[in-house]
Backbone as CSV, one residue per row, in Angstrom:
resi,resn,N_x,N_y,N_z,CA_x,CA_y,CA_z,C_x,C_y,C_z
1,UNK,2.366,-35.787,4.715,3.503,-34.857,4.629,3.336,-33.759,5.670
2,UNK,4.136,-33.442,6.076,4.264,-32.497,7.538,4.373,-31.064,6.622
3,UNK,3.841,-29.840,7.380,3.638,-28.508,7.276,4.587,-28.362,7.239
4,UNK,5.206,-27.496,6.348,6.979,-26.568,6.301,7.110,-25.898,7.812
5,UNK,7.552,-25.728,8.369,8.122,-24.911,9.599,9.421,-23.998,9.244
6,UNK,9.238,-23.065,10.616,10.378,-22.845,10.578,10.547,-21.878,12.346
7,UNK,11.901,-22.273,12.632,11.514,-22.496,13.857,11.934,-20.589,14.556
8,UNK,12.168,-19.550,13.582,11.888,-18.606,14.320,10.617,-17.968,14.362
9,UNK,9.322,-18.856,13.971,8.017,-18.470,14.296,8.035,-18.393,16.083
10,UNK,8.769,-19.234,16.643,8.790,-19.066,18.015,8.829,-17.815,18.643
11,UNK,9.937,-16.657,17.991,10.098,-15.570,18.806,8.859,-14.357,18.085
12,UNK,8.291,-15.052,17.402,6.886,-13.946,16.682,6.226,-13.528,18.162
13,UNK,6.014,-14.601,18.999,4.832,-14.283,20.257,5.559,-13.418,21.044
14,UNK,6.932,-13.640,21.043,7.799,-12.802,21.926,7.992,-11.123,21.652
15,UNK,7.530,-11.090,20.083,7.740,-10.121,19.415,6.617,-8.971,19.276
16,UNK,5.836,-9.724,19.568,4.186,-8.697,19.470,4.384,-8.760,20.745
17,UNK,4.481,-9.418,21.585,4.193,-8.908,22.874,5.522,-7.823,23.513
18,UNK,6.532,-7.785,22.740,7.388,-6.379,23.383,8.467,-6.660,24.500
19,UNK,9.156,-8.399,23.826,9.705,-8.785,24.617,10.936,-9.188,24.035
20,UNK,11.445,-8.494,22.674,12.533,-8.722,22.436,12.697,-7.231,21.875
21,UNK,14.584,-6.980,22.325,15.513,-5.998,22.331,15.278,-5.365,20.630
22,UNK,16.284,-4.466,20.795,15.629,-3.640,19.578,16.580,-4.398,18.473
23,UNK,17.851,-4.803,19.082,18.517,-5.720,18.106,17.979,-6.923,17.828
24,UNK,17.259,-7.890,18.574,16.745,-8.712,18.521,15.441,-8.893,17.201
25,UNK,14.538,-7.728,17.804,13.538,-7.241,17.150,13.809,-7.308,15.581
26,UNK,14.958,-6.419,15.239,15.918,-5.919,13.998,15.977,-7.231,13.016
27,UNK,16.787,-8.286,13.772,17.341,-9.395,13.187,15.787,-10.336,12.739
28,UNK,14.556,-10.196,13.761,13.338,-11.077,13.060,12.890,-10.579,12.092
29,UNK,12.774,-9.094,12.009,11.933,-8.403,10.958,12.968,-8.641,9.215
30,UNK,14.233,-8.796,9.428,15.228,-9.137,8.144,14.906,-10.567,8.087
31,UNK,14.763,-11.228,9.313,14.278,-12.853,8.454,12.859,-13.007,7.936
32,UNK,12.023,-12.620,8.841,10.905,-12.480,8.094,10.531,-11.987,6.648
33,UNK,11.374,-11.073,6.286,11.000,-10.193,5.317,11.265,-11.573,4.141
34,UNK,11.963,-12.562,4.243,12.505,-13.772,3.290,12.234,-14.979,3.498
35,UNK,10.776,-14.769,4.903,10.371,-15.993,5.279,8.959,-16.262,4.929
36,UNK,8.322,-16.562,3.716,6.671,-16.715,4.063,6.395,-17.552,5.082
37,UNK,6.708,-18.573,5.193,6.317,-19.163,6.936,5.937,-17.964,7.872
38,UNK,7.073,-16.969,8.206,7.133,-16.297,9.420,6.215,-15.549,8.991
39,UNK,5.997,-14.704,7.788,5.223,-13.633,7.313,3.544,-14.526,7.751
40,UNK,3.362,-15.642,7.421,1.903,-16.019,7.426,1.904,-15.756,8.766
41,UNK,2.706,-16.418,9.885,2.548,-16.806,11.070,2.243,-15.540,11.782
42,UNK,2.869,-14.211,11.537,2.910,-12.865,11.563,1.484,-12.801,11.863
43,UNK,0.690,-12.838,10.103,-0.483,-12.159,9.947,-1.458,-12.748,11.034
44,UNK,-1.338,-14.268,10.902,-2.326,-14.887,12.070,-2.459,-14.149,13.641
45,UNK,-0.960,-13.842,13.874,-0.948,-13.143,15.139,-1.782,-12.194,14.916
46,UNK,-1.479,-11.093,13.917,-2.102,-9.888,14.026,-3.335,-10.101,14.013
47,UNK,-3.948,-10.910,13.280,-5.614,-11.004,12.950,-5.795,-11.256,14.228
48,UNK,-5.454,-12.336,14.401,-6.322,-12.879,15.871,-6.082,-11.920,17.168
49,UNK,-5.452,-11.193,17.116,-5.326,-9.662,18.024,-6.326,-8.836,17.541
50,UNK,-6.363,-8.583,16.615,-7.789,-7.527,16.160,-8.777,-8.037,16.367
51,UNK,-9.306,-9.160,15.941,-10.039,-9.997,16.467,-10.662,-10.047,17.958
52,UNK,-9.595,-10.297,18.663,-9.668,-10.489,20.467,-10.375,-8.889,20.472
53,UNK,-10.202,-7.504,19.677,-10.130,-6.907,20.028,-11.461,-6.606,19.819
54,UNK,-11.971,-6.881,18.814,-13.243,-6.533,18.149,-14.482,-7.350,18.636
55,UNK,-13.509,-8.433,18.900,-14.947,-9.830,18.726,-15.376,-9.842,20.603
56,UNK,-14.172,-9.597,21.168,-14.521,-10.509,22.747,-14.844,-9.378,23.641
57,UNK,-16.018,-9.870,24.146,-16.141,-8.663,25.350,-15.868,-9.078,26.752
58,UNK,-15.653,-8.551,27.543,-14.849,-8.469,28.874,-16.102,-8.085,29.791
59,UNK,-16.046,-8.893,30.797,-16.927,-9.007,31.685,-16.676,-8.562,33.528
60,UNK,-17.057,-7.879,33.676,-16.272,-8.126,35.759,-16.903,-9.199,36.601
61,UNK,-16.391,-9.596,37.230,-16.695,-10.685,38.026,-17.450,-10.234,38.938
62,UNK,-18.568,-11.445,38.974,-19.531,-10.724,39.918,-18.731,-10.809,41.572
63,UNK,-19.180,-10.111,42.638,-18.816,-9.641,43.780,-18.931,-10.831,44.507
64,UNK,-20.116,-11.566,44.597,-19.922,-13.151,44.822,-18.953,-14.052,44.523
65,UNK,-19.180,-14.190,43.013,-17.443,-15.041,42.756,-16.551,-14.369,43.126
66,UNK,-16.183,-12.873,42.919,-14.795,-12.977,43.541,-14.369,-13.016,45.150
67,UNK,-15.586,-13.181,45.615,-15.859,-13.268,47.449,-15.422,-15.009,47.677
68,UNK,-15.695,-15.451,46.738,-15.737,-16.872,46.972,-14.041,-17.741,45.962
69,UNK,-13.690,-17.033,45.328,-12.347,-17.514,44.754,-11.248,-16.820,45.985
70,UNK,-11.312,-15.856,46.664,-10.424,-15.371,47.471,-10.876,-16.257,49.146
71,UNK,-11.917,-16.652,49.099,-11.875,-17.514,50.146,-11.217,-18.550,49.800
72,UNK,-11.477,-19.181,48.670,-10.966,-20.677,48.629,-9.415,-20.563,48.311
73,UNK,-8.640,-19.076,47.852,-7.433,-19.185,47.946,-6.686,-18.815,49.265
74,UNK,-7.512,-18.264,50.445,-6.922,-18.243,51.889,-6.181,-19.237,52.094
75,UNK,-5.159,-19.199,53.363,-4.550,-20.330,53.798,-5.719,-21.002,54.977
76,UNK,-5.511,-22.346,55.088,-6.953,-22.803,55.876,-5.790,-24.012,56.590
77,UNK,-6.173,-24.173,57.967,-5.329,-24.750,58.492,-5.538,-26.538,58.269
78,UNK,-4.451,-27.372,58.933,-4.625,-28.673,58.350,-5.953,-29.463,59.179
79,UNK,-6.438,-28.752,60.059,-7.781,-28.751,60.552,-9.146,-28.980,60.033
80,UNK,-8.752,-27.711,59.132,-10.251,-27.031,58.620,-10.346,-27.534,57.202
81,UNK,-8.990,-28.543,56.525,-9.340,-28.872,54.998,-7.940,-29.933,54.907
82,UNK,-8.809,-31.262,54.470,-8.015,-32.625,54.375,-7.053,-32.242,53.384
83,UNK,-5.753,-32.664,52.821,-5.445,-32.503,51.541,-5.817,-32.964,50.346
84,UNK,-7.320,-34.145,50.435,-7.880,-34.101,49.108,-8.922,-33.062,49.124
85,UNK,-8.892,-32.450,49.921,-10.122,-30.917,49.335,-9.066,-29.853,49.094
86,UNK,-8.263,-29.258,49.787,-7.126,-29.070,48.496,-6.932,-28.895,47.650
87,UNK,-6.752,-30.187,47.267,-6.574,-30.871,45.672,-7.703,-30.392,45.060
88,UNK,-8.422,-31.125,45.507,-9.897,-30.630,44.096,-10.158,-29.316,44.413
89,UNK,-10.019,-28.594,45.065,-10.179,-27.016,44.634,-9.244,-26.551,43.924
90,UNK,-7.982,-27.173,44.085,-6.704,-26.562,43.469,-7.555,-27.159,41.702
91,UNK,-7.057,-28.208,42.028,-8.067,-28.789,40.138,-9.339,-27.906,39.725
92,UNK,-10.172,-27.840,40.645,-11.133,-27.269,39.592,-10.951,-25.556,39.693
93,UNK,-10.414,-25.073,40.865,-9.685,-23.506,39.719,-8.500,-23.316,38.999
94,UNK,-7.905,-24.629,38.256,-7.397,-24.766,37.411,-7.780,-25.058,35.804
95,UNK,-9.063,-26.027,35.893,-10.054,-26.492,35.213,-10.706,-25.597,34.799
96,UNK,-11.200,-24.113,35.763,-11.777,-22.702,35.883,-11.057,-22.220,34.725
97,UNK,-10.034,-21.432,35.438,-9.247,-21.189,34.025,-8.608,-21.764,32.895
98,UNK,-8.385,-23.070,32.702,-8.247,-23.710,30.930,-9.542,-23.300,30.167
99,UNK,-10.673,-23.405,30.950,-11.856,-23.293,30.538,-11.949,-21.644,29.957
100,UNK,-12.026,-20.650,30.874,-11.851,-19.372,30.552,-10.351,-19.158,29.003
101,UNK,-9.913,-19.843,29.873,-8.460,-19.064,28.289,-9.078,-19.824,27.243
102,UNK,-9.369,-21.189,26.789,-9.937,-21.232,25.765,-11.339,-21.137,25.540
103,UNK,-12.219,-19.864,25.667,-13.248,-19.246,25.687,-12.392,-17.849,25.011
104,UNK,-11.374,-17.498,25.520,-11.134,-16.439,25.515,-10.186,-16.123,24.352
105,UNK,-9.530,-17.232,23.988,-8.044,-17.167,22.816,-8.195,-18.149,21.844
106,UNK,-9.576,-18.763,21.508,-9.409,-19.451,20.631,-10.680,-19.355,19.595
107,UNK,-11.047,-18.594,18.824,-12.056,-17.889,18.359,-11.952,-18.871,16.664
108,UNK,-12.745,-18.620,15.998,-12.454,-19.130,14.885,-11.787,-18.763,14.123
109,UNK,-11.014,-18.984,13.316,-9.892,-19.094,12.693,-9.884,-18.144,11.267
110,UNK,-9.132,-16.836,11.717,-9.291,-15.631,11.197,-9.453,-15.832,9.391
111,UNK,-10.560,-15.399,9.121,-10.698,-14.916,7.094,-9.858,-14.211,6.626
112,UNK,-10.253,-14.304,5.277,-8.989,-13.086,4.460,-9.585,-12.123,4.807
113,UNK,-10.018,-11.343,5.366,-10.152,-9.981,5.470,-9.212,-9.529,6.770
114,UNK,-9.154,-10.506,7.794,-8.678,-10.113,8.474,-6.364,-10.450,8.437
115,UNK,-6.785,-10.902,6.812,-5.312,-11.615,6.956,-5.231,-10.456,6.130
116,UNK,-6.134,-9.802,5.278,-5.747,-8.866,4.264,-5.269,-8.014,5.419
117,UNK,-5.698,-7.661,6.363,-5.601,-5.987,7.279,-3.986,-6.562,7.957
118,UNK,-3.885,-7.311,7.850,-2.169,-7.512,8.781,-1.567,-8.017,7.755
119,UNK,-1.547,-7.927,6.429,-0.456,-7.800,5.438,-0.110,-6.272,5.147
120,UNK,-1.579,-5.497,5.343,-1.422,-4.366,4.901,-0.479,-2.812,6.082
121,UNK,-0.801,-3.826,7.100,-0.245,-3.440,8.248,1.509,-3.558,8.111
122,UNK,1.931,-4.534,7.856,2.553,-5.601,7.607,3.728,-4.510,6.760
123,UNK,3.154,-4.235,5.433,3.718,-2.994,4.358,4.218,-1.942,4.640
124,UNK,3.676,-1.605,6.064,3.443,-0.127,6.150,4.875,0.190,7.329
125,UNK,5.921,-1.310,7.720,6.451,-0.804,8.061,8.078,-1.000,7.063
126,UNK,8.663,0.621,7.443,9.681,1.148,7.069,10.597,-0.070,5.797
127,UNK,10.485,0.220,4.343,11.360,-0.814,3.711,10.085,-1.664,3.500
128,UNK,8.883,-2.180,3.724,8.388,-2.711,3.226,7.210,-2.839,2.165
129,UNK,6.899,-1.701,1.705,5.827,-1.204,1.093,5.961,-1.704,-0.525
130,UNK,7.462,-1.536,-0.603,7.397,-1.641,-2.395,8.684,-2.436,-2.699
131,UNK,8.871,-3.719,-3.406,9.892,-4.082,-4.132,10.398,-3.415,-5.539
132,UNK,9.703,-2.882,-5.883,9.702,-2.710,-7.267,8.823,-1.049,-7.194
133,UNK,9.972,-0.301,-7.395,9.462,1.263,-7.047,8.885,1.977,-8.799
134,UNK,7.893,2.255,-8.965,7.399,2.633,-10.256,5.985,3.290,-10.762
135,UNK,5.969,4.309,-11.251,4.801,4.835,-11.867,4.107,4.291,-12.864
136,UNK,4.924,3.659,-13.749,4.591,3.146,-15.048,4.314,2.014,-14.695
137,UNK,2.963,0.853,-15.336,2.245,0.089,-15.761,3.007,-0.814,-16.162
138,UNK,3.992,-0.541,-17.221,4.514,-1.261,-18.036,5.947,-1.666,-17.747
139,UNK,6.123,-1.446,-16.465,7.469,-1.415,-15.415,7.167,-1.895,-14.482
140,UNK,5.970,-2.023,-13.785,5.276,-3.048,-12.846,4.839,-4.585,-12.789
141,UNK,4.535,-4.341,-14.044,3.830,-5.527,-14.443,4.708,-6.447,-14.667
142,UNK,5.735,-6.458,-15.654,6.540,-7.700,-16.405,7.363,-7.694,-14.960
143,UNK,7.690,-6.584,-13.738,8.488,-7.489,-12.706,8.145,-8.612,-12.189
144,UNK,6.816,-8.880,-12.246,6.257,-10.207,-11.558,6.765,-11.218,-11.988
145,UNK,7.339,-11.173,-13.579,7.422,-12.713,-14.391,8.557,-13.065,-13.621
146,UNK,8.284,-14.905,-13.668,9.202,-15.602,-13.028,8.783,-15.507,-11.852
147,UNK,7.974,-14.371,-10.646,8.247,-14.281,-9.486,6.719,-15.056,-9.077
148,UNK,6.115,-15.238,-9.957,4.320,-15.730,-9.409,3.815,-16.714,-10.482
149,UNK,3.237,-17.315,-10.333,2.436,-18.365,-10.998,1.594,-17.927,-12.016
150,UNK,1.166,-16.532,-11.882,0.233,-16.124,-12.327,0.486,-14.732,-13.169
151,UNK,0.006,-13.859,-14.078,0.083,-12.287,-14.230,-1.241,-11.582,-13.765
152,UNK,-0.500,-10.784,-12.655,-1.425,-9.764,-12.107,-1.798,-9.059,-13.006
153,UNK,-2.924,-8.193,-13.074,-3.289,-7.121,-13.824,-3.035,-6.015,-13.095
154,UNK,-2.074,-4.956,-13.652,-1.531,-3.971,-13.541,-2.329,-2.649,-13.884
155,UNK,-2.976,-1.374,-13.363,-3.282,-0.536,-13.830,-3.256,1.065,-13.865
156,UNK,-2.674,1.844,-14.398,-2.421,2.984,-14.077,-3.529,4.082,-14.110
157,UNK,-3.777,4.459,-12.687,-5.329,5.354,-12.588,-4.333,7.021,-11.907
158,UNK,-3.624,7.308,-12.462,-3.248,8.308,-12.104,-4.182,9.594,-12.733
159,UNK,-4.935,9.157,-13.860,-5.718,10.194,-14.169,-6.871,10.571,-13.166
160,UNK,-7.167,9.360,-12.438,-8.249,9.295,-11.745,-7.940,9.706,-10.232
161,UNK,-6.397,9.997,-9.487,-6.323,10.333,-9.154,-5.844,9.537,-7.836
162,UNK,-5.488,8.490,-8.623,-4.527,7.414,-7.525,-3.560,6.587,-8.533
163,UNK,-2.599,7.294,-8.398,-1.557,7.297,-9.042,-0.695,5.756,-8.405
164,UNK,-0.359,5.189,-9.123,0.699,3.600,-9.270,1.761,4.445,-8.115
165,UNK,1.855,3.264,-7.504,3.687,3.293,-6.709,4.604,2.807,-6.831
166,UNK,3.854,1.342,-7.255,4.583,0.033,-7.013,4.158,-1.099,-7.094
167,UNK,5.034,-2.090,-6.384,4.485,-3.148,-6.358,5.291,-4.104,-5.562
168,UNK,4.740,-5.250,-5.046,6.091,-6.099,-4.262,5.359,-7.587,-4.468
169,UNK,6.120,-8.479,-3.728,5.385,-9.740,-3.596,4.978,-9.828,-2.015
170,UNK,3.503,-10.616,-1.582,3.284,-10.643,-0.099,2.825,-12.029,-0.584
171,UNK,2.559,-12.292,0.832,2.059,-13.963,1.277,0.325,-14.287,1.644
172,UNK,-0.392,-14.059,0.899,-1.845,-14.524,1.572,-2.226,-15.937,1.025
173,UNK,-3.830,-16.342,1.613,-4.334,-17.294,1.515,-2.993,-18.516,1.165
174,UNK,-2.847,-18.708,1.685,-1.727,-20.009,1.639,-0.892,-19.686,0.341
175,UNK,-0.429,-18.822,-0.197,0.172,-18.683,-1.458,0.927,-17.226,-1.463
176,UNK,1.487,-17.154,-2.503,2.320,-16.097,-2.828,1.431,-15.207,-3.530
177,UNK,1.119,-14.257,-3.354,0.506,-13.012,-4.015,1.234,-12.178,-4.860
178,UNK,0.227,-10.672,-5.373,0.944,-9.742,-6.036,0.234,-8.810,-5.385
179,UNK,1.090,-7.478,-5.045,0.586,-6.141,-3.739,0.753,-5.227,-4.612
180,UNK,-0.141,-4.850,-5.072,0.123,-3.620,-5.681,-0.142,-2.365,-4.964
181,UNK,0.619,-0.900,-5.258,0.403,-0.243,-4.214,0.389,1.247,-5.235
182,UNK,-0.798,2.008,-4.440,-1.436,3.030,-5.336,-1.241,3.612,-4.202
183,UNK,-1.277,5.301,-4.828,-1.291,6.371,-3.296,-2.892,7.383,-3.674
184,UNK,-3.171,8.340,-2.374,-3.902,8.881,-2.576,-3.898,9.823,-1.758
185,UNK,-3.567,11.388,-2.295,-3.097,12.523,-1.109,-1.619,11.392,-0.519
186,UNK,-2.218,11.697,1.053,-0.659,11.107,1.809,-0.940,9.755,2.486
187,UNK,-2.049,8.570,1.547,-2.603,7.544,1.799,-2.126,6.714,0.754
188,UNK,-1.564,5.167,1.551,-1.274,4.331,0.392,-2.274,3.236,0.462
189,UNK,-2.725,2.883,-0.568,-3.340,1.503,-1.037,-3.375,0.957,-1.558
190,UNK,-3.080,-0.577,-0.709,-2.324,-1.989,-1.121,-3.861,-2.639,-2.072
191,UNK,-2.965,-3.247,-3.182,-4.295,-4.124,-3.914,-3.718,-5.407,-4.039
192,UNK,-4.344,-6.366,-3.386,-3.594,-7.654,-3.273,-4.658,-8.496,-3.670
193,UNK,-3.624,-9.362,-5.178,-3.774,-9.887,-6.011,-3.776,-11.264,-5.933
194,UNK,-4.616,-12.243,-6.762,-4.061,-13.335,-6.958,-5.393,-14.485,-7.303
195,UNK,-4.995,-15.788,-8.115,-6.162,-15.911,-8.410,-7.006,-16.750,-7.686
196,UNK,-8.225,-16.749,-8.558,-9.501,-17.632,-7.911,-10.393,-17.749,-8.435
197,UNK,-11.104,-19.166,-8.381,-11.718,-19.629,-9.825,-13.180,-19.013,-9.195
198,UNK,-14.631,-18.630,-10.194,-15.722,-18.615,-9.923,-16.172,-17.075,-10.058
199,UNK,-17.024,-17.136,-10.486,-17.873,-15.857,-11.338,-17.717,-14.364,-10.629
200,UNK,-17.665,-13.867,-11.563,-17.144,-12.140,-10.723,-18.215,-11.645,-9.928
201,UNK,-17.766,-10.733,-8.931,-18.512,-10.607,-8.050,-18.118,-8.762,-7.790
202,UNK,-19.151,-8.343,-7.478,-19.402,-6.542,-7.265,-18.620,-6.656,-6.219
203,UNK,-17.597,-5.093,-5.974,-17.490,-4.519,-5.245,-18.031,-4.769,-3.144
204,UNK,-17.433,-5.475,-2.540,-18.063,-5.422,-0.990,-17.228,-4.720,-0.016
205,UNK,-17.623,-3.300,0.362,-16.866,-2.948,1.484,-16.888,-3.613,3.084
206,UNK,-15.632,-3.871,3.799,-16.200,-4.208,5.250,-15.330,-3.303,5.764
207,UNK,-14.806,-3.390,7.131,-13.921,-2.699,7.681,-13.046,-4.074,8.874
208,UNK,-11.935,-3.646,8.912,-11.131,-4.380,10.334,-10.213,-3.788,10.970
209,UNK,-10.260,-3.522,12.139,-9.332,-2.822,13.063,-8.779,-1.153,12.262
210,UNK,-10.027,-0.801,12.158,-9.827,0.590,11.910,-9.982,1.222,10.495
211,UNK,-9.078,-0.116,9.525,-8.865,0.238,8.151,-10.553,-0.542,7.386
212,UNK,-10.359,-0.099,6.057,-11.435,0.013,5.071,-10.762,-1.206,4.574
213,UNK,-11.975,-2.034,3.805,-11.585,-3.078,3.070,-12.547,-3.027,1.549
214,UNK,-12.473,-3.187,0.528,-13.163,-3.321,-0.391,-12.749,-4.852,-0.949
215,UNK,-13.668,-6.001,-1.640,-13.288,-7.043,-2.134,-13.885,-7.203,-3.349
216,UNK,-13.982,-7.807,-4.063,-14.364,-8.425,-5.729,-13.872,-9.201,-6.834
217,UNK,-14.215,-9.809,-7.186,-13.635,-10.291,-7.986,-14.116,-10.567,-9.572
218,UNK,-12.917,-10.330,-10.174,-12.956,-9.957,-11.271,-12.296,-11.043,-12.514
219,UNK,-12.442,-11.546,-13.685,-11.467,-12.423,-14.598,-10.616,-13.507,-13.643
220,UNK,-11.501,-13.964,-12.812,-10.431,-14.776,-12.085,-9.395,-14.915,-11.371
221,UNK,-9.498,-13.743,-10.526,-9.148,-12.508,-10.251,-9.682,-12.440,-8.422
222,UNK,-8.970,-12.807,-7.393,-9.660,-11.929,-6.282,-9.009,-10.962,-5.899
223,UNK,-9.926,-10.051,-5.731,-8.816,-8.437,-5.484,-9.578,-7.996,-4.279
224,UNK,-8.294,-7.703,-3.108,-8.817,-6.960,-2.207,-8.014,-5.313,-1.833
225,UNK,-8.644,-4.337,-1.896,-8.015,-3.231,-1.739,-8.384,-2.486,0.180
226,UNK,-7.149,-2.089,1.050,-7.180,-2.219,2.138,-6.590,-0.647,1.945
227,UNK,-6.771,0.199,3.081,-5.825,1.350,3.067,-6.804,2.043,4.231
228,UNK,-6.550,3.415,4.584,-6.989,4.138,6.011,-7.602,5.034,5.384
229,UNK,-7.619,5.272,3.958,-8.696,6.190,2.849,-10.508,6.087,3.630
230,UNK,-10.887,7.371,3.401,-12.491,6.973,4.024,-13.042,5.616,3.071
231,UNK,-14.452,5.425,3.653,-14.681,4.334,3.005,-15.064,4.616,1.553
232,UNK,-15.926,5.583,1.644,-16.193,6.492,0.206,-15.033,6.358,-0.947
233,UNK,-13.848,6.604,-0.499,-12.710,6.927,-1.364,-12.564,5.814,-1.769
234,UNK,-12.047,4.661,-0.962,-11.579,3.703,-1.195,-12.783,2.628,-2.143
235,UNK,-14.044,2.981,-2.232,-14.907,2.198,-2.917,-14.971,3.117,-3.942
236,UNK,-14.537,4.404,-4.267,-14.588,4.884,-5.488,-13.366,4.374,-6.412
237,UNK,-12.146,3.750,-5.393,-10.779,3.489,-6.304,-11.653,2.011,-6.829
238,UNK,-12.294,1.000,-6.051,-12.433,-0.454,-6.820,-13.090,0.289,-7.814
239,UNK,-14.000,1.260,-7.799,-15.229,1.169,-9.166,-14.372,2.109,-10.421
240,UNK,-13.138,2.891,-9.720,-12.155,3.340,-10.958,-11.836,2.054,-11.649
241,UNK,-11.098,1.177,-11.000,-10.169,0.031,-10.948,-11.473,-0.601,-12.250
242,UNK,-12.201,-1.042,-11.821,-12.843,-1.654,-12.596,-13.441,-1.201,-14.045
243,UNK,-13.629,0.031,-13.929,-13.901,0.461,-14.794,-12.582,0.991,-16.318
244,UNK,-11.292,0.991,-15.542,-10.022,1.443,-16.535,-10.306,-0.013,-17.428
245,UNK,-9.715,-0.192,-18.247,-9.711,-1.146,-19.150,-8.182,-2.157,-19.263
């Protein structure tokens, strides 16, 4: 059976790179918002950009090679080079670079942590943060029914000092999730829900492209909480989280 598609994943590359109009732009971000296809295809972009950004280091060419690629791209008269030498120089600094771009753009194939940081990215723009606008627990929670496979666990830590926002549906690990979204001061943080079989696991902070990540899992339960909170803060909300009842 063939992968679902859908074929305005095409203008995604066009779109991170800053090559479509603001109307243009307008009209992907309203399909996306109703496309998990496009939304996954989204996050992959983004990861694998943070990624490039984090993972690959950049090198200068030594003064030799580039003494010797600008010779062999001179013009050389029909004298001084048959047209099968030519050719095989033309081939192998072609061969040069396939070799370099996939060295350079094809890295291994981004984790949830890095799919968590470009959903959360993802939220943060304008209209997308919350389907379901709410303080109360008990107004969050039952919106999910019908909308997920599963019931998220819902929790209100406003005593503790990260007060409920909301909640919406997002797209990770190949599936439909639940985003829950807590604030803190003038910081929001996404807790994205959903399940997974195998024994609970403590609290692990990492970091990606700037933001804090905390992971664990809990009742079957993987929960990852992402936000721009120090790291301190944000590992004090999982050990609230865990600890409310």
């Amino acid at each position: 059976m063939n992968a679902p598609s859908c074929d305005q994943t095409l203008l995604l590359q066009a779109e991170f790179d800053g090559e479509l109009d603001a109307a243009q732009a307008a009209a992907l971000a309203a399909h996306r918002a109703a496309c998990p296809i496009c939304q996954q295809a989204a996050a992959d972009l983004a990861a694998l950009r943070a990624r490039l950004k984090e993972e690959v280091s950049y090198h200068r060419a030594p003064e030799r090679l580039r003494r010797a690629l600008a010779a062999r791209q001179a013009p050389e008269s029909p004298t001084r080079a048959a047209p099968w030498r030519r050719l095989a120089a033309s081939f192998a600094a072609g061969a040069a670079l396939a070799a370099s771009v996939a060295l350079f753009v094809a890295p291994e194939h981004p984790g949830p942590a890095d799919a968590v940081v470009s959903a959360h990215l993802r939220s943060l723009q304008p209209g997308h943060l919350e389907d379901v606008v709410s303080t109360d627990q008990h107004t969050v929670k039952p919106w999910f029914d019908g909308k997920l496979d599963f019931a998220p666990p819902v929790k209100d830590l406003a005593a503790q000092s990260f007060p409920l926002q909301g909640g919406r549906l997002d797209y990770l690990a190949g599936r439909p999730v639940a985003a829950l979204v807590y604030g803190r001061a003038k910081h929001e943080i996404n807790l994205f829900v959903w399940p997974e079989p195998g024994a609970d696991l403590t609290p692990e902070a990492a970091t990606r492209n700037g933001y804090n990540l905390v992971h664990w899992r809990s009742g079957g339960m993987s929960l990852w909480a992402a936000s721009d909170l120090e790291k301190s803060e944000l590992e004090d909300f999982a050990a609230r989280w865990r600890q409310e009842p």
